[in-house]
C-alpha positions, 0 to 999 in steps of 0.5 A: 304826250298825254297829260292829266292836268286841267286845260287851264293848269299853266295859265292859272300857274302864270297868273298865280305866280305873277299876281302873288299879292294878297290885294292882287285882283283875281283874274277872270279872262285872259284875252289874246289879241292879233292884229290882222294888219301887223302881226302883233299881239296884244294880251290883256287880262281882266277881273270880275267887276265891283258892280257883281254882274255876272260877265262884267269885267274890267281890264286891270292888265295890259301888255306893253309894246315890248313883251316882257317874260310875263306876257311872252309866257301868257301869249304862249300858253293861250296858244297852246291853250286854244290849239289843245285844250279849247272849251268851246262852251267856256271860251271864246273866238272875238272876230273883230274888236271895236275900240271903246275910245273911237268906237272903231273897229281896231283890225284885231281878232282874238281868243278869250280864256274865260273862267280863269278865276272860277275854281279848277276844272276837274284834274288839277 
């Protein structure tokens, strides 16, 4: 099946729908992580940060332990996002995250969808 939409049209549909509100923050990333001991994933979402750096970011969103539908379609659409749309100039693979608590590697890796909060790429 060939499709003509951008590599991040569904993505950009989740977030759309579920950060509605005008005072919502414009999501930047969506960071996938897997944790290579357990299985599980995590999904955390962030914005640009007040201080205008470009590439500073906060995350202003967390997945919970038990997946609501939310997270369980974001998790879903970043896997079909990197097995079909990768942009590897644009997007990343995190080999090895350390916490910024202990400042220990957590055991996960993962794949960031950047430019998410930039304007649609061509075909939307």
């Amino acid at each position: 099946m060939t499709t003509t939409t951008a590599p991040t049209a569904r993505l950009r549909a989740l977030l759309a729908d579920e950060f509605a509100d005008a005072d919502a923050p414009t999501i930047s990333t969506a960071l996938l992580l897997l944790n290579i001991r357990t299985g599980k994933e995590e999904l955390r979402l962030f914005a640009p940060a007040e201080d205008g750096h470009p590439g500073h970011e906060v995350c202003v969103w967390k997945s919970e332990d038990e997946h609501g539908p939310f997270a369980l379609d974001m998790i879903e659409a970043i896997h079909s996002h990197r097995l079909r749309h990768w942009r590897p100039e644009t997007d990343a693979f995190v080999l090895g995250v350390v916490s910024t608590t202990t400042n220990r590697p957590t055991g996960q890796i993962g794949w960031a969808v950047n430019g998410l909060g930039t304007d649609a790429e061509a075909g939307a």
